[in-house]
C-alpha positions in Angstrom: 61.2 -13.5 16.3 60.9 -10.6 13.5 62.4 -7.1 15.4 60.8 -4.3 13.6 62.6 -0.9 13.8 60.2 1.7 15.7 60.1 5.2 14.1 59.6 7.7 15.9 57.2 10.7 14.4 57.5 13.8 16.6 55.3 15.7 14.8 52.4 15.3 17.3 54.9 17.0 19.6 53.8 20.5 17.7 50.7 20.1 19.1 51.6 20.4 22.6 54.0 23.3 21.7 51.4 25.2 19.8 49.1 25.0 23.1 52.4 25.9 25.3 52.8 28.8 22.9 49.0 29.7 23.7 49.4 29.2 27.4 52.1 31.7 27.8 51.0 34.2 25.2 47.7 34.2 27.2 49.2 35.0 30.2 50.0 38.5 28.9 46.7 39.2 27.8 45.2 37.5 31.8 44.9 40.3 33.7 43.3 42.4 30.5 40.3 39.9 29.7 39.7 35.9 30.8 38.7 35.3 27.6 41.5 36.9 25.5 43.7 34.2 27.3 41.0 31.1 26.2 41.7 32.7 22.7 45.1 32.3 22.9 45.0 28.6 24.3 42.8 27.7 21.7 44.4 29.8 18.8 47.7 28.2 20.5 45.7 24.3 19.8 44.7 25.1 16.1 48.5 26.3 15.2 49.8 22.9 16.8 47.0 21.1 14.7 47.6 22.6 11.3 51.7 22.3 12.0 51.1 18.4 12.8 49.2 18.5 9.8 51.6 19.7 7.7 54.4 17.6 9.2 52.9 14.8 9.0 51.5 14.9 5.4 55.6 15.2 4.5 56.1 12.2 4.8 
């Protein structure tokens, strides 16, 4: 039986940190305006998705 070696590509993981990132920015801007804190889950999202893009077209 033929073993290949599984690599690992953690750049998907900048995804879920950029919307972490936009989680607890927006929790600074909750008690100001509900939809300052969507902004900064979804800003959060599209900083995660152009980083995983960038990672991932490295390699």
């Amino acid at each position: 039986m033929d073993e290949k070696v599984k690599i690992e590509d953690k750049s998907t993981w900048a995804t879920g940190g950029g919307l972490l990132l936009g989680l607890g920015v927006g929790f600074f801007f909750l008690q100001a305006s509900v939809l300052a804190f969507v902004g900064c889950l979804l800003g959060g999202l599209g900083l995660g998705l152009i980083l995983t893009a960038i990672i991932g077209g490295r390699k």
